[in-house]
PASEBA-1860 file (N, C-alpha, C; in nm, 3 decimals):
! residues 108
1> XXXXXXXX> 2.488/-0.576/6.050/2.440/-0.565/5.914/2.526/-0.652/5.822 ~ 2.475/-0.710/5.737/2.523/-0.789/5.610/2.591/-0.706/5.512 ~ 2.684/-0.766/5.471/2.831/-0.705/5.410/2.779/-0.762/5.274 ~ 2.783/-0.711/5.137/2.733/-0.734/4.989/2.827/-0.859/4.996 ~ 2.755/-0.966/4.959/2.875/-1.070/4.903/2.863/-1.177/5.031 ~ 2.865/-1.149/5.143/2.910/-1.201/5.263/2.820/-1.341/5.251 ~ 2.831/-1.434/5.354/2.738/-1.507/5.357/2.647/-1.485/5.472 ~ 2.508/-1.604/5.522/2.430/-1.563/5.608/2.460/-1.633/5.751
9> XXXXXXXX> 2.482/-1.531/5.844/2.533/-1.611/5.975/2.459/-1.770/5.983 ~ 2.564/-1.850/5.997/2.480/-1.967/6.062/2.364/-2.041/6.121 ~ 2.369/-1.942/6.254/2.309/-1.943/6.342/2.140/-1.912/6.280 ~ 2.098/-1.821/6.193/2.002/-1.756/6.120/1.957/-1.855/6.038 ~ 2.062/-1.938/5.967/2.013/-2.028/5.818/1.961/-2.161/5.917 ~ 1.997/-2.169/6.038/2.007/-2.282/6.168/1.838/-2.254/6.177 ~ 1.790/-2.164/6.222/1.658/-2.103/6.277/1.568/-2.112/6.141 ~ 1.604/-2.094/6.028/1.540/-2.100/5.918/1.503/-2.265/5.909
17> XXXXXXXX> 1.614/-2.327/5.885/1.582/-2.468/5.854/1.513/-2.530/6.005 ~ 1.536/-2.511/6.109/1.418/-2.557/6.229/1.304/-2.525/6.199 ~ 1.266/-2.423/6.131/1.121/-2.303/6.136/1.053/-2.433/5.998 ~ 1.138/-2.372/5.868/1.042/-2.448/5.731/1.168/-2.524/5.657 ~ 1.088/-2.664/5.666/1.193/-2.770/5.605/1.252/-2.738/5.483 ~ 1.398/-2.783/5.425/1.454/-2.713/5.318/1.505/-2.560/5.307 ~ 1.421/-2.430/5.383/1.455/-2.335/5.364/1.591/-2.297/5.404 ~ 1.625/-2.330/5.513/1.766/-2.307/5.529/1.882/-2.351/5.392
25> XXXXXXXX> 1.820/-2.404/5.333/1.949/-2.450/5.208/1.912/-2.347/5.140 ~ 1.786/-2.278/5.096/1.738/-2.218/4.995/1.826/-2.093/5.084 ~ 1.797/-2.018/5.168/1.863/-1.889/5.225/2.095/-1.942/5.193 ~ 2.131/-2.038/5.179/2.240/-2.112/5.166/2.243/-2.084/4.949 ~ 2.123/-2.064/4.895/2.187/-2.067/4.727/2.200/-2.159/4.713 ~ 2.121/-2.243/4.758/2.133/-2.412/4.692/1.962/-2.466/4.697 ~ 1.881/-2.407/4.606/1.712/-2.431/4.656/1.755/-2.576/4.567 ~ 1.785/-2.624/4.514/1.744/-2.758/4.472/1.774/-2.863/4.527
33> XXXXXXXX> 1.910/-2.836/4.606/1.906/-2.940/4.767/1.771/-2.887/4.842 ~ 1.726/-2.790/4.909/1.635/-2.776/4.999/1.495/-2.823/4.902 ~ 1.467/-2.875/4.795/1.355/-2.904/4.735/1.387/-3.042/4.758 ~ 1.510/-3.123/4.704/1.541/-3.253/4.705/1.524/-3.310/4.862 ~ 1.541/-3.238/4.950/1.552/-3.294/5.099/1.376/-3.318/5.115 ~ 1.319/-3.172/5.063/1.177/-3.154/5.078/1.110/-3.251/5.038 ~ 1.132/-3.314/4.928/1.043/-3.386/4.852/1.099/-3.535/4.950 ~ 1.225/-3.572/4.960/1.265/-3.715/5.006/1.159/-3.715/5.163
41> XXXXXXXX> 1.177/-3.579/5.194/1.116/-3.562/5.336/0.945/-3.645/5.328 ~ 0.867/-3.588/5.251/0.694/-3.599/5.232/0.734/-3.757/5.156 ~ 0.835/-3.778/5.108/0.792/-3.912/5.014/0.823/-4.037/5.190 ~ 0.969/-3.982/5.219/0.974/-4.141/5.340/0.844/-4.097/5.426 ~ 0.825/-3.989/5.496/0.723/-3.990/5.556/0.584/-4.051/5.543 ~ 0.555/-4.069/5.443/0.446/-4.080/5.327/0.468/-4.258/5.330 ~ 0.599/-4.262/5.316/0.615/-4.447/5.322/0.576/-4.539/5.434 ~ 0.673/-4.419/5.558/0.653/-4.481/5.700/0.521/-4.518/5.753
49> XXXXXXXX> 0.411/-4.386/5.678/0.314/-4.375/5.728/0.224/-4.486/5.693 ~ 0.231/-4.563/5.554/0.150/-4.661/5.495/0.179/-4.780/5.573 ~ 0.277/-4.778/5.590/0.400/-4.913/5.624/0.416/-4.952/5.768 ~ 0.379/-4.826/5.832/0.396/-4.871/5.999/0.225/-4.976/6.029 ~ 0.260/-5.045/6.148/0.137/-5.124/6.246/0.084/-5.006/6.284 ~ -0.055/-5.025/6.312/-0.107/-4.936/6.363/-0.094/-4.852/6.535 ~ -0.042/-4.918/6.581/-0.004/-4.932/6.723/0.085/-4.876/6.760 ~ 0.203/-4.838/6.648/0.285/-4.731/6.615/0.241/-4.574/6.633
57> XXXXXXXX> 0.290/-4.523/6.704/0.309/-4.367/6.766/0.330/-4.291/6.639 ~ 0.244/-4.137/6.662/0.227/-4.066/6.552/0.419/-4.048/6.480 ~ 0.495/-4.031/6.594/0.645/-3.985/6.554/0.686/-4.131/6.446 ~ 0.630/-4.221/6.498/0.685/-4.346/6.424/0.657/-4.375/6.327 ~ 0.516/-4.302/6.274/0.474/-4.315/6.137/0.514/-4.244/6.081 ~ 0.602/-4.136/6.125/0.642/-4.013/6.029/0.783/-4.044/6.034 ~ 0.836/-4.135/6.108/0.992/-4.128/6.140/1.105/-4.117/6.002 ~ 1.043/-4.158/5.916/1.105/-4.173/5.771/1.122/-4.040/5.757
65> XXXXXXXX> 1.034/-3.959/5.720/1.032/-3.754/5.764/1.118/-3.697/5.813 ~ 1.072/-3.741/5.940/1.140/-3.703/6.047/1.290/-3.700/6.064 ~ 1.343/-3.818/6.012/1.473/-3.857/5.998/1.527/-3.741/5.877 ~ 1.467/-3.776/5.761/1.536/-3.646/5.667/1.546/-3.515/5.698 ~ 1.423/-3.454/5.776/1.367/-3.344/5.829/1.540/-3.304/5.925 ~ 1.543/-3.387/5.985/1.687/-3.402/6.087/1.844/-3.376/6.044 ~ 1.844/-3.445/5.924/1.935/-3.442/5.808/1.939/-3.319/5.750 ~ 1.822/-3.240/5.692/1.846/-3.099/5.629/1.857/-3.021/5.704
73> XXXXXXXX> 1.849/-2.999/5.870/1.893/-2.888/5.923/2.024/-2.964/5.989 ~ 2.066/-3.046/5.955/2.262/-3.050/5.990/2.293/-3.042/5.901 ~ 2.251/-3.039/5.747/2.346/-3.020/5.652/2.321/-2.863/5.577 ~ 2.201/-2.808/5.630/2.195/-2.646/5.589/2.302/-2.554/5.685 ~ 2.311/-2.604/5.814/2.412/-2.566/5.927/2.516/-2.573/5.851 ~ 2.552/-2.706/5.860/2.699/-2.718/5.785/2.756/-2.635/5.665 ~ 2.656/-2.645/5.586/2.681/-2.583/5.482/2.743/-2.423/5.458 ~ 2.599/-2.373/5.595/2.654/-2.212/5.610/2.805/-2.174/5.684
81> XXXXXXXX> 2.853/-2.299/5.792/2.933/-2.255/5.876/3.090/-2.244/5.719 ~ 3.052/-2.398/5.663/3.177/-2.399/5.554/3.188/-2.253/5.474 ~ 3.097/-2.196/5.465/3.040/-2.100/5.309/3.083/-1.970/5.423 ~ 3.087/-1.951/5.540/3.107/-1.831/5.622/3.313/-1.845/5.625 ~ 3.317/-1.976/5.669/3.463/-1.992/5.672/3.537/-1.958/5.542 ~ 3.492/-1.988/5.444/3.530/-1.990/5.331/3.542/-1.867/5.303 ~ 3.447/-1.762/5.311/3.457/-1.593/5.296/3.521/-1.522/5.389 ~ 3.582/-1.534/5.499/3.640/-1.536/5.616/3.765/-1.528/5.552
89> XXXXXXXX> 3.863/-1.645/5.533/3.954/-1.678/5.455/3.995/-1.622/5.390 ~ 3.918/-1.617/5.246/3.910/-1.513/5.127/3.959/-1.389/5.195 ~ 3.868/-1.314/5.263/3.867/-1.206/5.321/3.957/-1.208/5.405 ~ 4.064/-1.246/5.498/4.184/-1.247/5.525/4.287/-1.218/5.439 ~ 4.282/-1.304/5.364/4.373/-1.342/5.198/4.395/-1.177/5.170 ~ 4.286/-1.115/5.170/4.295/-0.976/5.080/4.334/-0.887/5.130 ~ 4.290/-0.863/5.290/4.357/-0.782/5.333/4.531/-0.804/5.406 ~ 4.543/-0.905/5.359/4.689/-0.927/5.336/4.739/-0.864/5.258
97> XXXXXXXX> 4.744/-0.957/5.143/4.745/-0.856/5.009/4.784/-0.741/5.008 ~ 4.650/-0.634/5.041/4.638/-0.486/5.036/4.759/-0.460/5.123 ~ 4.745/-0.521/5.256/4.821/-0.465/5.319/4.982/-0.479/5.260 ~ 5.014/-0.586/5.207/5.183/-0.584/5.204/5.229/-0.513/5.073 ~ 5.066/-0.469/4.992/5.093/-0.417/4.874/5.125/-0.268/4.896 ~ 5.060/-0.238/5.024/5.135/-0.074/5.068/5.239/-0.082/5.123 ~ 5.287/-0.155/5.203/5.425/-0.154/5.230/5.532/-0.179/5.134 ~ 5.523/-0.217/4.987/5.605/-0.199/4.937/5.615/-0.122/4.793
105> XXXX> 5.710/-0.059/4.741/5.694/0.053/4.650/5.660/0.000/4.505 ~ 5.558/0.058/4.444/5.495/0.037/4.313/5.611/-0.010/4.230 ~ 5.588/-0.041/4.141/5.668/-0.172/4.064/5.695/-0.014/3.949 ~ 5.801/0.012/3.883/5.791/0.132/3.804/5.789/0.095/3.629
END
């Protein structure tokens, strides 16, 4: 179960952004990267597609897409593993803290 505050396992925001392009940033608190990837995504695709020979393979007309499509789920990954480490940390930090704050006697 998810801890208030925590971030979203990796692995989950990983499966999100494979499943629907951008969403993994949006589950990450950053929907205007996952819109910006979205939109660069339909626009190169959209380019490749005018722009390729016809003789060109469906992947090749989309490869412009495809390529960004590729890009937002390594950088929604990334993003979550930094944003998990980062609360990890934090959350070390404190129970430090707490802890050395009981071992020693209140300040009077």
């Amino acid at each position: 179960m998810k801890e208030a505050g925590s971030p979203f396992d990796p692995r989950l925001v990983l499966v999100a952004a494979l499943v629907l392009p951008g969403c993994g940033l949006v589950i990450n608190r950053r929907p205007l990267r996952g819109l910006t990837f979205l939109f660069f995504m339909l626009l190169l695709g959209g380019f490749t597609l005018k722009t390729a020979s016809p003789d060109v393979s469906m992947i090749g007309k989309f490869s412009g897409g495809l390529f960004v499509y590729a890009m937002s789920i390594f950088d929604a990954y990334k993003d979550a593993r930094i944003r998990l480490e980062l609360w990890r940390h934090g959350a070390r930090r404190l129970a430090q803290a707490v802890e050395k704050r009981g071992r020693e006697p209140a300040p009077e």
